[in-house]
C-alpha atoms as a printed R data frame, in Angstrom:
    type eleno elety resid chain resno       x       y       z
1   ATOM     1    CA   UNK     A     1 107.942  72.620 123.242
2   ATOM     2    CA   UNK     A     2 107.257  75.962 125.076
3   ATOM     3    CA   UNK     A     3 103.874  77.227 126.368
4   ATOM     4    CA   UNK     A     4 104.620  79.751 123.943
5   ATOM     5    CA   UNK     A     5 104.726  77.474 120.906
6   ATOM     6    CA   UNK     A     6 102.468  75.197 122.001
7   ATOM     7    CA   UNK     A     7  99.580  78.010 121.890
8   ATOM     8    CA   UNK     A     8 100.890  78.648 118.254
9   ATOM     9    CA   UNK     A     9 100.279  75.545 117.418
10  ATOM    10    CA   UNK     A    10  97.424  74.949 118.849
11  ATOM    11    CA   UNK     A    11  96.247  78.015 117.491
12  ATOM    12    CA   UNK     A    12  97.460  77.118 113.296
13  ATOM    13    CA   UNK     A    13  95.918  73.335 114.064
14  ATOM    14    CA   UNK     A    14  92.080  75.363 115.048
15  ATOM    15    CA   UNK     A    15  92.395  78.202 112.614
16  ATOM    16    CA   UNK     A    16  93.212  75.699 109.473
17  ATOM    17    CA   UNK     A    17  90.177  73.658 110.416
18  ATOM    18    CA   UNK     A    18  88.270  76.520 110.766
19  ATOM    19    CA   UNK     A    19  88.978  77.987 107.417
20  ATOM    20    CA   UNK     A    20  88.554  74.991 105.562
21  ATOM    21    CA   UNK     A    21  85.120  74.672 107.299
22  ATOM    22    CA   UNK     A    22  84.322  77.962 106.310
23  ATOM    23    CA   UNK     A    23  85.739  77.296 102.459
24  ATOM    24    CA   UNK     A    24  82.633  75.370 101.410
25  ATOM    25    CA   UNK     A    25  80.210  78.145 102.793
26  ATOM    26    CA   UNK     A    26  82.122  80.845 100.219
27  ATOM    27    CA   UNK     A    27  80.214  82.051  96.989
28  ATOM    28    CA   UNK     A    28  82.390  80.993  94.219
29  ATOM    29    CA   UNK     A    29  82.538  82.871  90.982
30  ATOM    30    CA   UNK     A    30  80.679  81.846  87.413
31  ATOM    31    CA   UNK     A    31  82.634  83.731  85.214
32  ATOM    32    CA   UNK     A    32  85.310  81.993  83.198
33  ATOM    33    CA   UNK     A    33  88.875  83.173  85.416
34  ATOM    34    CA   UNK     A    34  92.547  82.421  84.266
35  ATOM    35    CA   UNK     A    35  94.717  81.312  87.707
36  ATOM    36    CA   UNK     A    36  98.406  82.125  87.732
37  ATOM    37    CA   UNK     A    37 100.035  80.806  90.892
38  ATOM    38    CA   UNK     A    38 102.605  81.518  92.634
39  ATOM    39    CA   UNK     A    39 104.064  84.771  90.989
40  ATOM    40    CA   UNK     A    40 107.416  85.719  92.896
41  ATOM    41    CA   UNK     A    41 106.656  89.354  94.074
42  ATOM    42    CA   UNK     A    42 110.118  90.026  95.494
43  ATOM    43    CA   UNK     A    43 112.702  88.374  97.745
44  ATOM    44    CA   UNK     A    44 113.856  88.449 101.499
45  ATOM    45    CA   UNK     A    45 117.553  87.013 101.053
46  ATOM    46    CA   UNK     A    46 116.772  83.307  99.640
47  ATOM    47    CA   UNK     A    47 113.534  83.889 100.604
48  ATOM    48    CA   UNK     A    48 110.870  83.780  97.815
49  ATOM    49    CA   UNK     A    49 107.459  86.033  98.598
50  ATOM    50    CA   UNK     A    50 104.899  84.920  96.439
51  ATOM    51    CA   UNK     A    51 100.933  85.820  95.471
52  ATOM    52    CA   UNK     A    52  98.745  84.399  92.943
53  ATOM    53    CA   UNK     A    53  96.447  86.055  90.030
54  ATOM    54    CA   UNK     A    54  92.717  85.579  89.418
55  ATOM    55    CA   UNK     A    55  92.174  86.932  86.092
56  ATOM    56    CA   UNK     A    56  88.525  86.787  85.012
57  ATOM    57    CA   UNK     A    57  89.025  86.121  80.561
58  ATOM    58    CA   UNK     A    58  86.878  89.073  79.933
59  ATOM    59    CA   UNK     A    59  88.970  91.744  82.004
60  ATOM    60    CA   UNK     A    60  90.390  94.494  80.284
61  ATOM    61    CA   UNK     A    61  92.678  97.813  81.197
62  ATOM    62    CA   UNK     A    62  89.572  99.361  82.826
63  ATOM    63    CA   UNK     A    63  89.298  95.921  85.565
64  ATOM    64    CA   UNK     A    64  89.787  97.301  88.996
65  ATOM    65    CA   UNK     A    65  92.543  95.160  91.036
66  ATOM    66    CA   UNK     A    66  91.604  93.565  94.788
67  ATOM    67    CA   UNK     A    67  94.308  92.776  96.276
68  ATOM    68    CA   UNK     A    68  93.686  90.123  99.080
69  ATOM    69    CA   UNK     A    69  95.660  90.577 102.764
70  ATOM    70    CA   UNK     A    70  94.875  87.122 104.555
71  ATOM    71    CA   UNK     A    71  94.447  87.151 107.765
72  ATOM    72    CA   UNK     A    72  95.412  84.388 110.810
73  ATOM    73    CA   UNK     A    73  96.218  86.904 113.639
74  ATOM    74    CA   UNK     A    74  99.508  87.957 111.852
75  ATOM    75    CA   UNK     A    75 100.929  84.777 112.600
76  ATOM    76    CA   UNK     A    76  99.355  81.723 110.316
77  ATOM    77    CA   UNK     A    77  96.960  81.001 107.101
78  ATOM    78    CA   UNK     A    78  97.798  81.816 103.358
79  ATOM    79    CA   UNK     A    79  96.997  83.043 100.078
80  ATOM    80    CA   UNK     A    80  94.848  79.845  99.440
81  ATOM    81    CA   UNK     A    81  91.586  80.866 100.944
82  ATOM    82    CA   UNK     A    82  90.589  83.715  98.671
83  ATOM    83    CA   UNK     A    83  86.726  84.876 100.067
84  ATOM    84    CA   UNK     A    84  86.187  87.390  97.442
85  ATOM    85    CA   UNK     A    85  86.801  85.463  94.435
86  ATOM    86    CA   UNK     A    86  82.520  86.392  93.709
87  ATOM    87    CA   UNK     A    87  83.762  89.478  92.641
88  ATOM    88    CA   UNK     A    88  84.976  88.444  89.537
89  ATOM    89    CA   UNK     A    89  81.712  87.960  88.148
90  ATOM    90    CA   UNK     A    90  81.309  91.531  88.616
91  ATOM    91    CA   UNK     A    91  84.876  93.184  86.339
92  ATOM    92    CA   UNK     A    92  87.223  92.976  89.391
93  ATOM    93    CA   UNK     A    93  90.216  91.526  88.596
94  ATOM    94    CA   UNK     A    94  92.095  89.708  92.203
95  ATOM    95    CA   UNK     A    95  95.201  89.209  93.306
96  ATOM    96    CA   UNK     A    96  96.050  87.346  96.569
97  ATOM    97    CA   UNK     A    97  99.240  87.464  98.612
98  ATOM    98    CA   UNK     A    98 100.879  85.809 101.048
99  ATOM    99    CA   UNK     A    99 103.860  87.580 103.370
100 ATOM   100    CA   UNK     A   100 106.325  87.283 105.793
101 ATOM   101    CA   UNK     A   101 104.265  85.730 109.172
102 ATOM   102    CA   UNK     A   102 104.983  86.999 113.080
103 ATOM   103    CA   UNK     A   103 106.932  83.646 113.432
104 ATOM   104    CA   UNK     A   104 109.104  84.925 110.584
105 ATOM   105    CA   UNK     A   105 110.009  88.540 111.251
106 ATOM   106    CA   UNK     A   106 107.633  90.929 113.259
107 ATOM   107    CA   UNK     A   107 106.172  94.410 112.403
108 ATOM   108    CA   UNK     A   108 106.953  95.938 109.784
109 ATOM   109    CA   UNK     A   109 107.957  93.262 107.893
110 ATOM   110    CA   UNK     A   110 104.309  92.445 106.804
111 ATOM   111    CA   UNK     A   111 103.281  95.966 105.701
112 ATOM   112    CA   UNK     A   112 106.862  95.744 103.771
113 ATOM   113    CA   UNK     A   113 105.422  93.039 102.041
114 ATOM   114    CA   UNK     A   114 102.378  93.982 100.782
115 ATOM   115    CA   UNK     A   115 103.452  97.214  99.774
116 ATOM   116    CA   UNK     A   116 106.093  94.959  97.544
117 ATOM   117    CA   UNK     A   117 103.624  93.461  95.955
118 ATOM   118    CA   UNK     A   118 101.325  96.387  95.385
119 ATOM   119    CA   UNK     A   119 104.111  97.767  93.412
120 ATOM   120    CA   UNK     A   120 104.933  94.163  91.356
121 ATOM   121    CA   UNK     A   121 100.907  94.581  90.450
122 ATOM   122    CA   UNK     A   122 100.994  97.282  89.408
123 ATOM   123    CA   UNK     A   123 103.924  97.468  87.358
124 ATOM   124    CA   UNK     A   124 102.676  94.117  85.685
125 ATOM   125    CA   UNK     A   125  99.281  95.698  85.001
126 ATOM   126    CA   UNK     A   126  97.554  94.073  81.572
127 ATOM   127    CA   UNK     A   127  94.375  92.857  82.132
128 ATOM   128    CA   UNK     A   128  93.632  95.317  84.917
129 ATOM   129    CA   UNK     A   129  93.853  99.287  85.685
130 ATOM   130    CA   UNK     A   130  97.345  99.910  87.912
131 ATOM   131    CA   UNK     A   131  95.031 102.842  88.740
132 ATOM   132    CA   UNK     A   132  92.320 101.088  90.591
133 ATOM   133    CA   UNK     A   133  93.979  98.979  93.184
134 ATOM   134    CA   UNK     A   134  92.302  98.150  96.776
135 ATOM   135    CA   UNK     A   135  93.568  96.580  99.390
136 ATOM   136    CA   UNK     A   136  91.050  93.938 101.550
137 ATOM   137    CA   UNK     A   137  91.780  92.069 104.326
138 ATOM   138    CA   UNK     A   138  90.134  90.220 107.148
139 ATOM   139    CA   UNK     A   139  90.496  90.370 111.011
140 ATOM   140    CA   UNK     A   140  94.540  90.710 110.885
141 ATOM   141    CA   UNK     A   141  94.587  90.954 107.147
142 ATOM   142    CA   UNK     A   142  91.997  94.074 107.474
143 ATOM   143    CA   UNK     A   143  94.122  95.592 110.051
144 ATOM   144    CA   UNK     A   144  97.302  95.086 107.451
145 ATOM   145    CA   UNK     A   145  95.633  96.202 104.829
146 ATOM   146    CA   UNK     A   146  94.419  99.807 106.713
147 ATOM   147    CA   UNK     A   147  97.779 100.390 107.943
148 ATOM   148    CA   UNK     A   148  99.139  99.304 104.402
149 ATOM   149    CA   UNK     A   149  96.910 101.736 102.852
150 ATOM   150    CA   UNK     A   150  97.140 104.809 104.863
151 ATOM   151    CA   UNK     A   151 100.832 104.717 104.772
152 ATOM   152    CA   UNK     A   152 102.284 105.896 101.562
153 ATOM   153    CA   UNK     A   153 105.292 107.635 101.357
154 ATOM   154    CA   UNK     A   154 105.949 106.931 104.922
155 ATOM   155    CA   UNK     A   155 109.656 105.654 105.191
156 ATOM   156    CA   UNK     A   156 109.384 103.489 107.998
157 ATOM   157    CA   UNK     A   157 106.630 101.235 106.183
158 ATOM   158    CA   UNK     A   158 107.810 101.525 102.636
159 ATOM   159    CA   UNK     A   159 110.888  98.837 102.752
160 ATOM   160    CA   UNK     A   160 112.481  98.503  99.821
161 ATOM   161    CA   UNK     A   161 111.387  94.620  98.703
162 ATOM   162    CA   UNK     A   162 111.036  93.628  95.158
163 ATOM   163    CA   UNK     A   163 112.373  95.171  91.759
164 ATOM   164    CA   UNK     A   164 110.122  98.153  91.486
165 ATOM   165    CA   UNK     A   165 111.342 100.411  93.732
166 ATOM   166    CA   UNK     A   166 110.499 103.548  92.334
167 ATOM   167    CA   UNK     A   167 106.871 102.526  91.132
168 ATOM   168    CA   UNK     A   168 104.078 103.641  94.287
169 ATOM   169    CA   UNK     A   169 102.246 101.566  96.527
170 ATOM   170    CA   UNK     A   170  99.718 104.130  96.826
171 ATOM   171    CA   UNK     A   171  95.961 102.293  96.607
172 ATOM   172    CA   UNK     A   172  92.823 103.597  95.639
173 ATOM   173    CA   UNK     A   173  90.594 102.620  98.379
174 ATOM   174    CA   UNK     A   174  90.707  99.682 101.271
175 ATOM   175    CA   UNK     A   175  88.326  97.703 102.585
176 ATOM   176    CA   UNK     A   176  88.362  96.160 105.857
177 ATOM   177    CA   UNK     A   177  86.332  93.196 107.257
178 ATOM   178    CA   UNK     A   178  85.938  93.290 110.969
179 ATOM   179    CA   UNK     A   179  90.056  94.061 111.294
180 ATOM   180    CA   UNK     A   180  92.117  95.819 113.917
181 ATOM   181    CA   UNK     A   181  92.889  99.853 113.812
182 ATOM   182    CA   UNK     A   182  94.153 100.616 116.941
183 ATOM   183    CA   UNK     A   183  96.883  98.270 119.279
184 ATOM   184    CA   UNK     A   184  97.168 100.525 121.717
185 ATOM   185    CA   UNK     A   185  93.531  99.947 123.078
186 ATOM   186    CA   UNK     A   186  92.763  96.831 121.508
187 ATOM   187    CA   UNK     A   187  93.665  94.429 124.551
188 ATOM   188    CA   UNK     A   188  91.425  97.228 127.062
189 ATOM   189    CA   UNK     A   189  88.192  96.493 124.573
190 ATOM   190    CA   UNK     A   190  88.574  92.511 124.305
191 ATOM   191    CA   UNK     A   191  86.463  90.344 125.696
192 ATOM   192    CA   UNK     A   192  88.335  87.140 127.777
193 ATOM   193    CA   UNK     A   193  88.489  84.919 124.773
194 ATOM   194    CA   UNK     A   194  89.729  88.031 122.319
195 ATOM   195    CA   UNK     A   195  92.490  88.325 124.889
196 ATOM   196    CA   UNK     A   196  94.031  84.569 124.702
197 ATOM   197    CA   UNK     A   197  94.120  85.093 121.271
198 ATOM   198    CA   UNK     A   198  95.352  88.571 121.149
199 ATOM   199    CA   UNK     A   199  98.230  88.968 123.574
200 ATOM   200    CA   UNK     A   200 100.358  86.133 122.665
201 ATOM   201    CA   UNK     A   201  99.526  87.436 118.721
202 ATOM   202    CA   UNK     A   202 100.547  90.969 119.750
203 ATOM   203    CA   UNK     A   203 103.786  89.355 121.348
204 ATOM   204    CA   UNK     A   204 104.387  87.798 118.252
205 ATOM   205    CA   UNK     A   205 103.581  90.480 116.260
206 ATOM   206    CA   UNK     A   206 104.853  93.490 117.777
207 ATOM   207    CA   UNK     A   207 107.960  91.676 119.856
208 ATOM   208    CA   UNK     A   208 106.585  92.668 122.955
209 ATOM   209    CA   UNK     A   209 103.349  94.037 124.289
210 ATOM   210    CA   UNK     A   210 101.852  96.816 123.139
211 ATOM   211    CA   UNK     A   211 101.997  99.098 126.428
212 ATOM   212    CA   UNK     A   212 105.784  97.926 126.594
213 ATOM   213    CA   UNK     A   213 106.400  99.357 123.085
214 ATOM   214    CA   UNK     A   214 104.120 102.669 122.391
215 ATOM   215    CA   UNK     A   215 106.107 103.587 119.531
216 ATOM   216    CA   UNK     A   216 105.491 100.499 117.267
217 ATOM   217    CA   UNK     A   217 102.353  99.926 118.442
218 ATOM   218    CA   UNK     A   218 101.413 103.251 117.305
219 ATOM   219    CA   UNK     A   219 103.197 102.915 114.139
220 ATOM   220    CA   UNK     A   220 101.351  99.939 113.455
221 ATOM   221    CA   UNK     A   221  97.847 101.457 114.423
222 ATOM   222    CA   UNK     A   222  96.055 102.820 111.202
223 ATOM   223    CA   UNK     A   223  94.479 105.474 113.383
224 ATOM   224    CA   UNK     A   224  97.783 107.106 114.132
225 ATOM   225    CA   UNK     A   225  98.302 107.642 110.385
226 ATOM   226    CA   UNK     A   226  94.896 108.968 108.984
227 ATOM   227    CA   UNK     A   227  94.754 112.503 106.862
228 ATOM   228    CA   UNK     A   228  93.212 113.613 103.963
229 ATOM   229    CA   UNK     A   229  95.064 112.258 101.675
230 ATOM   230    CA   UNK     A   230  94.289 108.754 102.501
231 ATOM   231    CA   UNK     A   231  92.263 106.770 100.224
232 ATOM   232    CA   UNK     A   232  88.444 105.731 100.581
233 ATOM   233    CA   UNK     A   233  87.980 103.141 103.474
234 ATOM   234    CA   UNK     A   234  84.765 100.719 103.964
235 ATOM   235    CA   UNK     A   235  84.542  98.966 106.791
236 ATOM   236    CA   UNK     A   236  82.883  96.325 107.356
237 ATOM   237    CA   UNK     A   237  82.247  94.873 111.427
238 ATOM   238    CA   UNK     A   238  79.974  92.230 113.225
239 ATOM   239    CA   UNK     A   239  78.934  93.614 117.015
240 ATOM   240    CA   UNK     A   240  78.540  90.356 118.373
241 ATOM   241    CA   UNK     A   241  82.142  89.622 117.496
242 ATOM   242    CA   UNK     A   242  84.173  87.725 120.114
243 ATOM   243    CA   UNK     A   243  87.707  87.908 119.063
244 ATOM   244    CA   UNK     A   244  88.077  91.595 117.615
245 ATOM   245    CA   UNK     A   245  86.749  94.489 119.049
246 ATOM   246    CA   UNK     A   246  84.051  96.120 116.918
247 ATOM   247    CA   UNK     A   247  85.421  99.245 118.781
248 ATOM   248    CA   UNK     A   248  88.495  99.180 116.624
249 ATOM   249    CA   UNK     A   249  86.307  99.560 113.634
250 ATOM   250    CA   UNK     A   250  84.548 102.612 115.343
251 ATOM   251    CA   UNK     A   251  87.604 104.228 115.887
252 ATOM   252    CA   UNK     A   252  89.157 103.958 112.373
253 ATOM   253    CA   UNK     A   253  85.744 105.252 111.148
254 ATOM   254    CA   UNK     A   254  85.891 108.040 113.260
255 ATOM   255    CA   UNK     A   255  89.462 109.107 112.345
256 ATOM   256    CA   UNK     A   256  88.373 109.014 108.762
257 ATOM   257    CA   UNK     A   257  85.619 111.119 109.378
258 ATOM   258    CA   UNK     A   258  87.376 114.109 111.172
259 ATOM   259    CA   UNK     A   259  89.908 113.885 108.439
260 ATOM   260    CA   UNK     A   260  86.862 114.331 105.884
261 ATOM   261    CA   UNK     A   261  87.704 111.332 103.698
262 ATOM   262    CA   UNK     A   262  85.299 109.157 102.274
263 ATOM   263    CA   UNK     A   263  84.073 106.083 104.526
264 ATOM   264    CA   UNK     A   264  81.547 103.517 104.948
265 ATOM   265    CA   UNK     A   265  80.871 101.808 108.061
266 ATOM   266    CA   UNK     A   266  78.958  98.280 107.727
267 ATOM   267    CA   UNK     A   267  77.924  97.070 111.100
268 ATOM   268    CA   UNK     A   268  76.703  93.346 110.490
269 ATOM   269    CA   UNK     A   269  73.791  92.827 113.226
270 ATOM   270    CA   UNK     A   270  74.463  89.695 114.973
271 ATOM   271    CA   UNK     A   271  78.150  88.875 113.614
272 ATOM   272    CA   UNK     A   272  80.922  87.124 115.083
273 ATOM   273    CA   UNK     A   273  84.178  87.115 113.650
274 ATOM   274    CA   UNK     A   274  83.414  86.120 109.866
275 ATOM   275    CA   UNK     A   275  80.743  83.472 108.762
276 ATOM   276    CA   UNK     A   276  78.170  83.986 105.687
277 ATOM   277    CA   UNK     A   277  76.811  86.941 106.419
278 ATOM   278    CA   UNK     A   278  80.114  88.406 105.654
279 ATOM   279    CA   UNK     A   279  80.726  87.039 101.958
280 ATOM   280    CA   UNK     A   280  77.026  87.153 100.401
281 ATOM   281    CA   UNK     A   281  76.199  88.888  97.520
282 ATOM   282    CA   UNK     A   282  74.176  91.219  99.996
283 ATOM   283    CA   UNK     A   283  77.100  92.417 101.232
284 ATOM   284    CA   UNK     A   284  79.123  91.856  98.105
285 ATOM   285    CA   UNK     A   285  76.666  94.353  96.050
286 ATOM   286    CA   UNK     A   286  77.586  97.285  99.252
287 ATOM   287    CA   UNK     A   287  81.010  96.831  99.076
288 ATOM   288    CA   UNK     A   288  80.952  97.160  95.352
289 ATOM   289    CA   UNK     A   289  78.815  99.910  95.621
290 ATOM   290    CA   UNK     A   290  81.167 102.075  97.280
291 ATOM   291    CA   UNK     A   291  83.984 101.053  95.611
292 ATOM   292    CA   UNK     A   292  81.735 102.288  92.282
293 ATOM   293    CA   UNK     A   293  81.217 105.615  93.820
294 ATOM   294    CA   UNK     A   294  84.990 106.353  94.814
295 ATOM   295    CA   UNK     A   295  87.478 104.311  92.472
């Protein structure tokens, strides 16, 4: 086995443990929910993508959608660990996804993905409103989820994945817990321990390094793609976090306010990278908030 794949290993092994650690701390709904499992999405070749339903049994046409982006620095985790299942006790309907990892195919395969099943949901919209669809992701999943969401109609990122080609992956707002915006800085902003995560990731993810390959990395950076057409955006960031750059937070913000488009920016005092403070119905009640005033 190579350094290389030793690292990713090593790395899968620590961030598994770490999630199911973190599983127990998660607020888990009350309301009554139907699951459905494993809903094919679309296919790579043989290749089955697949993303699972949380249905709450009181949701109707007016439920908005979340539509979960794992994250696992591009490269590991699932659709298993779902932290915002709380919202169902509040009319949100959620989907969550899983997509082609690094490992699998790099950039842009991932935003193909998710934009696949965007469409799938909403063409299979009953107990939900195809209207009201956000994307929200975590560290990596945060960063898909921006660049998934500020992208429609853009060629490059569209693929053509699943059977609903012609129905849009446009989403009505995004939110984004402590999540990348920006891999052309991101390594210059990261602490020592954000950078033996990140630059074997970014290898993985990009097929190189970012100063090696501008033009992806740009196309893969959110900030590069921001106008005012893009959908609302909350953000939410711990400044205390060690593995992803609260700067890269700051700069999406700031790229959504010179293009005059509705934002929230949700600095968590005293957060690392996820924990409790992230998922509590504190923070729950601001995201839903802003989702109330823009959806």
């Amino acid at each position: 086995m190579n350094v290389s794949r030793f690292l990713h290993f090593l790395f899968s092994v620590t961030a598994t443990f770490a999630c199911m650690q973190a599983q127990a701390q998660l607020p888990q709904p009350l309301t009554d929910y139907e699951k459905a499992a494993n809903i094919v999405y679309g296919k790579v070749g043989e290749r089955e993508l697949l993303l699972d339903t949380y249905i709450p049994t009181d949701a109707n046409a007016q439920s908005p959608l979340l539509v979960w982006v794992h994250g696992g620095a591009w490269r590991s985790m699932d659709k298993e660990r779902v932290p915002i299942l709380s919202f169902l006790d509040h009319g949100y309907a959620v989907a969550s996804i899983d997509f082609r990892l690094s490992g699998e195919a790099p950039f842009p395969a991932q935003v193909h993905d998710i934009k696949a099943a965007v469409r799938y949901l909403r063409a299979n919209a009953d107990a939900y409103d195809p209207n009201k669809i956000v994307l929200v992701g975590a560290s990596s999943g945060g960063h898909l989820a921006a660049i998934a969401g500020v992208t429609n109609g853009n060629e490059a990122l569209e693929g053509d994945i699943g059977d609903f080609l012609e129905v849009s992956s446009q989403v009505q707002a995004i939110v984004s817990y402590f999540g990348a915006s920006n891999l052309t800085t991101i390594l210059s902003q990261s602490t020592p321990h954000g950078l033996s995560v990140r630059i074997p990731s970014l290898d993985m993810f990009l097929g190189g390094q970012p100063e090696d390959m501008v033009e992806v990395a740009k196309l893969a950076s959110p900030v590069f793609h921001v106008d005012a057409n893009d959908p609302p955006l909350h953000l939410i960031h711990g400044d205390q976090d060690p593995k992803m750059p609260i700067n890269q937070s700051h700069e999406l913000h700031n790229a959504y306010k010179q293009a005059g488009v509705a934002v929230r920016f949700d600095v968590v005092h005293g957060g690392e990278h996820s924990g409790p403070a992230f998922w509590d119905e504190i923070r729950g009640n601001l995201v839903r908030d802003f989702l109330s005033e823009n959806l």
